[in-house]
N, C-alpha and C positions, 0 to 999 in steps of 0.2 A: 614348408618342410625342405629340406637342404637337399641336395642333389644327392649324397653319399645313402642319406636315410629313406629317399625316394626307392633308388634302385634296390635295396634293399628289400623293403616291404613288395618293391614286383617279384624279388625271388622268393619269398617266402609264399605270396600268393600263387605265384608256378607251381612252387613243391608243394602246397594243401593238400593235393589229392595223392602222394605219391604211395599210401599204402595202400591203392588200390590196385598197383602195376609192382608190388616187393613180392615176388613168389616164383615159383620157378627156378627153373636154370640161371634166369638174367638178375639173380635178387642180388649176390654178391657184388655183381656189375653195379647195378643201379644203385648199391649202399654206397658205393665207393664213390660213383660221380656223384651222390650228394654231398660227398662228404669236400669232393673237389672244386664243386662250384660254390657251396660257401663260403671255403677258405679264397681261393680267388677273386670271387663277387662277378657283377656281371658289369660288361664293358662299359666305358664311362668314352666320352669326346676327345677327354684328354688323351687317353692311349693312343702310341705311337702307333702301334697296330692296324685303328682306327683312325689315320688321321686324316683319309681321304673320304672316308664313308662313314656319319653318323650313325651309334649306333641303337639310338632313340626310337625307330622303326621295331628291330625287335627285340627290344627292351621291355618296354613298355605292356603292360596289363591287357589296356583295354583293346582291340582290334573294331577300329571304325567297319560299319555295313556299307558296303559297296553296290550294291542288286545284285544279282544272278550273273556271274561270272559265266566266260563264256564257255560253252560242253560242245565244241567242233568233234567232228568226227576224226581219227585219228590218223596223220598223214601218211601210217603208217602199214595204215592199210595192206595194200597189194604185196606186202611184202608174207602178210598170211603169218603173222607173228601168233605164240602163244600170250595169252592177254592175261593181265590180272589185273580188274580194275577196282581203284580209290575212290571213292566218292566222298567229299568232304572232311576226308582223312580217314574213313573207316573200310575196309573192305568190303567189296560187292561183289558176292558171291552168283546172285542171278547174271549179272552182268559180264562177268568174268567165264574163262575157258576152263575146262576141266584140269588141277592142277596137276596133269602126268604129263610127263614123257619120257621119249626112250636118252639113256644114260641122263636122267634128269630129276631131282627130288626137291619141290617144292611146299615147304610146309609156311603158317603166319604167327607171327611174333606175339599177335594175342592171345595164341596155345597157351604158349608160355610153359610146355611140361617141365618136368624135371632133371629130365634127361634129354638132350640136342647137341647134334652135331657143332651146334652153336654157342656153345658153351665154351671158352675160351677164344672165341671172337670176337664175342659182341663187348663191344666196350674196350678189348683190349688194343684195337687200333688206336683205337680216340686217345686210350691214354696215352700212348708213344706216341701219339701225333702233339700232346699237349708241351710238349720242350720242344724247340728252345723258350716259344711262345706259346702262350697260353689261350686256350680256347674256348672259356667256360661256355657258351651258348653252343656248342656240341659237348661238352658236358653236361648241361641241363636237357639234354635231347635224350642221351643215354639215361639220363637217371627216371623222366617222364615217360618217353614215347609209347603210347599205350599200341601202337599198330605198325606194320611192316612185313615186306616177306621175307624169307629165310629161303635162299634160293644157291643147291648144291651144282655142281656139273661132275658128273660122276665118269664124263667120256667126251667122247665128241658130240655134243648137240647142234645140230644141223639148221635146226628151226631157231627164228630169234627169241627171245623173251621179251614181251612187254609187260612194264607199267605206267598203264593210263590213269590217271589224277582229271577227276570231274567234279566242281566245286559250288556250291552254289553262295552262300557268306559265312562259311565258316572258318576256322583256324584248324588249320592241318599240324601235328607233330607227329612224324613218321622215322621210324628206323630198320633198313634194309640192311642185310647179310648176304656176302656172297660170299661162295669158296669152289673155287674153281680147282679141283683135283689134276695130280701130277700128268702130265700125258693129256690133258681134257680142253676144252676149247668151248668158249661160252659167247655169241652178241646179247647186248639188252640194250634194248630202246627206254628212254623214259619220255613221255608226250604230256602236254595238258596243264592245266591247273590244280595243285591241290587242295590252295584253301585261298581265300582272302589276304592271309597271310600263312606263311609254310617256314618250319623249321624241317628238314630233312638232310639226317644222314645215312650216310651210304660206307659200310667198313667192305673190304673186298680180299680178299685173301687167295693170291695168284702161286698155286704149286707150280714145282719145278717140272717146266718144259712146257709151261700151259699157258693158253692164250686169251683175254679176257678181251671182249669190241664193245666200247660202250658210247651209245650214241643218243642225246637229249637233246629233244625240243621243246625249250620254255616259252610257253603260249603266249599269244597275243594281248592277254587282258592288259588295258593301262592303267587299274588301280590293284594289280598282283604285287603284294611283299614277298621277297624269296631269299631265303637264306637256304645254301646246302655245303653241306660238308661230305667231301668223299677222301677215304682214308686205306691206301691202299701198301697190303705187304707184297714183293717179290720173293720169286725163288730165284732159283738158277736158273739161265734160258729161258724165260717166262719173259712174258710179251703183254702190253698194255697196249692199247686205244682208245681214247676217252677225246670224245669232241660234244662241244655243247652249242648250239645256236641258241642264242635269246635275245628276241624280238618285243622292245616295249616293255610295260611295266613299270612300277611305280618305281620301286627299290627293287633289285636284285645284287648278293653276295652270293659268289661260289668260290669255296673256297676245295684245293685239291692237294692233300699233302700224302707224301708218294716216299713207301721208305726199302729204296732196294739194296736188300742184305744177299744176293745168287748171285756168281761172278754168272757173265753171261747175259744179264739181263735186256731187255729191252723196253723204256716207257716213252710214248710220246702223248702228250695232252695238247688241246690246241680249243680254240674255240672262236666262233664270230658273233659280236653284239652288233644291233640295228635298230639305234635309239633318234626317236623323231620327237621331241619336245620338252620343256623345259622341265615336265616331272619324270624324267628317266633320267635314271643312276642306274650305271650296273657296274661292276667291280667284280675283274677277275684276282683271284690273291693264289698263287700257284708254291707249294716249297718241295721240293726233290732232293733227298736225300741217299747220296754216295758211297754205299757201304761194302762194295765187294768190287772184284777186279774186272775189267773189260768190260763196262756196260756202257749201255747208251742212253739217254733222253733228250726229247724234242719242246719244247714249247713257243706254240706258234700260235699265236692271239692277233686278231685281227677287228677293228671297230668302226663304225661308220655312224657318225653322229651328225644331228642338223638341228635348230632349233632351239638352242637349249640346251639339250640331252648333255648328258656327262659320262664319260666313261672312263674307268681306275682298271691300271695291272700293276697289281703286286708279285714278282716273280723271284725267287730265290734257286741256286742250285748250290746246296751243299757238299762238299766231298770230303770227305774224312781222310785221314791219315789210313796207308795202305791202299786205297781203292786207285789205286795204278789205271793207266790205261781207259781213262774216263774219258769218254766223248758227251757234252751237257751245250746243248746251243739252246738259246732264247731271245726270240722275236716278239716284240710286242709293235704293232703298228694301229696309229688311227687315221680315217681321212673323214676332215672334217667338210661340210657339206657346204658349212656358212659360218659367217662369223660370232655367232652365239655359242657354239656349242665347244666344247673343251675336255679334255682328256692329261689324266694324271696319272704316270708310270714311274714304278721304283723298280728297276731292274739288280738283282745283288748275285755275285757270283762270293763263294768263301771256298777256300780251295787247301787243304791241308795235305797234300800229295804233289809231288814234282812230274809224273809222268803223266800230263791230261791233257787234252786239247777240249777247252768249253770257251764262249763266248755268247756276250748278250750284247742289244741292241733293241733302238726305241724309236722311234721317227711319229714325228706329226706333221700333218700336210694337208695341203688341199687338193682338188683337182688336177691334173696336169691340163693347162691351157693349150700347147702345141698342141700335145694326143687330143683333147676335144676337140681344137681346130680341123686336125690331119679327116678325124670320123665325120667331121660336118661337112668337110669339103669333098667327101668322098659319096655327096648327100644323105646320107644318113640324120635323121632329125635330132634334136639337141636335147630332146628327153631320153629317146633311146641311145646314142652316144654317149650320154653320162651314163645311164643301169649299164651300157658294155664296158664302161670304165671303170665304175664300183665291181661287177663282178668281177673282173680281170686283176683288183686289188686283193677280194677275198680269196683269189683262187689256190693260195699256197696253202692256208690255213684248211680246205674242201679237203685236198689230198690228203692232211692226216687219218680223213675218214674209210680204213680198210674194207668195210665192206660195200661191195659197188651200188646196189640196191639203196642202201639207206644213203649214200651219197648223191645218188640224185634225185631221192626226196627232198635233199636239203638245199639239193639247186635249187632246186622248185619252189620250196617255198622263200627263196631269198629274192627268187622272181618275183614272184609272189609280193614279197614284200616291195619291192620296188615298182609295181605297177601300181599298189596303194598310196604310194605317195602324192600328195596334193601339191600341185605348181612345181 
């Protein structure tokens, strides 16, 4: 069968079940991405898109069995977060915290009533996220996703959110809602595994004057596929935080496309990969969009590969005509451990405004020989010299993370990861 006729027959076999999830609020949504991911089709090798990361992983029908994926306990413990937890893509209500709290309205996507708050968001991210580039695998997400939460901030929420994902072989497709109200202020953690292989998006819709902190740890397993999409609106003065660590894995794509229309605003995205072997891929593909006066964004990507491992930034900052006064900076850095492992960066600034100050930059590198020598001589041992030289590279990317708590979880566990390493 031809590659064209191949990928075909997986879309159709995705969409089989799709009058199971047409009802609701979300049905018009879901009519539309099927009608979008048809006409598109799903990604092929060839796509410029795709040139760094095949996209045959989640393409593809079948999802190999892996064993029992790993259910750690979640790092995020001490921080006393409210929980909602996934299990194999489905909600776990025994498992999960009671869904209230104060200035807080948590409802799940498998409701599916007729009437939600959620009704003119869901899916309508995705589809502005879908120009200039096209996205059909967060199209087929919207038009399937039988599960997700639907999570409001009606004020200032003081307590974080979590969503914990615990998997044991199965295939996760999930679609999360956030909307964070004018004056309102929300963190959410995301931990864990959600399936064997995981399509999940995340739309977010940030009122004017309000602050969204969003902080994920993509678990350790080394046969996890992850694909996530996070699809984020601005207002005015509205404030983003969005840091992701991912550690291992077979395949991992995150992709974050960010459209700020509130003169005022502020997004920064950042994230660090920690790939040890020749079956890790992880690909961050970032695009930020330029739409009002005076705002800001940061993207600051940092990767440390040995082994093998491969690591992709695709980083784009767009600025339109009229968005005056743009500040858009973009860092992508890797330090490679050894000489097997590699890293591929496409940094793109497009800039339709005279009054901006943006710039990007990409560096690959190894260790710094001096700094190692200066910590050896200072007898410090040559295992620990090098994790105080890896952390001190990741350390610009830590800071994007505002809330202190979950930033030095994420020390921790980069410790963590560095004390696992072999030789």
């Amino acid at each position: 069968m031809a590659l064209a006729a191949k990928v075909e027959s997986a879309l159709e076999t995705r969409l089989s079940g799709i009058s199971d999830v047409l009802h609701g609020f979300s049905k018009s949504a879901r009519e539309a991405a099927v009608a979008r991911v048809r006409s598109s089709g799903l990604p092929v090798r060839r796509d410029e898109y795709w040139k760094y990361t095949r996209p045959d992983a989640f393409v593809s029908v079948d999802v190999a069995p892996t064993g029992r994926l790993n259910r750690d306990p979640s790092p995020f413990a001490s921080l006393k977060p409210l929980t909602l937890v996934f299990t194999d893509g489905i909600f776990d209500a025994e498992a999960s915290d009671d869904l209230a709290g104060e200035n807080l309205t948590i409802d799940l996507l498998s409701a599916n009533t007729d009437i939600h708050w959620a009704d003119g968001i869901y899916g309508a991210l995705e589809i502005a996220g879908q120009t200039p580039v096209a996205r059909p695998l967060a199209a087929l997400n919207t038009a399937i996703a039988p599960q997700g939460a639907l999570i409001r901030a009606t004020g200032i929420v003081t307590r974080p959110v979590q969503i914990s994902y615990t998997a044991n072989d199965a295939e996760a497709v999930l679609h999360h809602v956030i909307k964070v109200d004018a004056g309102a202020s929300l963190t959410l953690l995301e931990t864990g595994t959600a399936g064997t292989r995981s399509n999940i998006v995340t739309e977010v819709e940030i009122g004017e004057d309000a602050a969204f902190d969003h902080i994920r740890l993509q678990g350790r397993d080394h046969e996890r596929t992850l694909l996530s999409h996070i699809f984020v609106r601005m207002a005015a003065k509205s404030s983003l935080k969005s840091f992701t660590l991912s550690a291992n894995g077979a395949m991992t794509r995150n992709e974050c496309i960010i459209e700020i229309i509130g003169d005022e605003a502020s997004a920064h995205v950042g994230g660090a990969a920690m790939g040890d072997g020749a079956d890790f891929h992880q690909d961050d593909t970032i695009f930020i969009t330029h739409d009002a006066v005076n705002c800001e964004s940061r993207q600051v990507f940092k990767k440390v590969l040995r082994n093998g491992a491969t690591g992709v930034f695709q980083g784009k900052i767009l600025v339109k005509a009229g968005a005056q006064k743009t500040d858009g900076y973009q860092i992508s850095k890797a330090l490679l451990l050894d000489d097997d492992a590699q890293f591929y960066a496409k940094p793109e600034l497009e800039i339709y405004a005279d009054d901006v100050a943006c710039s990007h930059g990409s560096t690959t590198g190894a260790i710094d020989d001096e700094a190692l020598f200066y910590l050896r001589s200072r007898g410090i041992p040559s295992r620990q010299a090098q994790e105080l030289l890896v952390l001190a590279f990741l350390a610009e990317a830590l800071e994007e993370i505002a809330h202190v708590g979950a930033r030095e979880v994420v020390q921790e566990q980069l410790e963590l990861w560095l004390r696992n390493l072999e030789g």
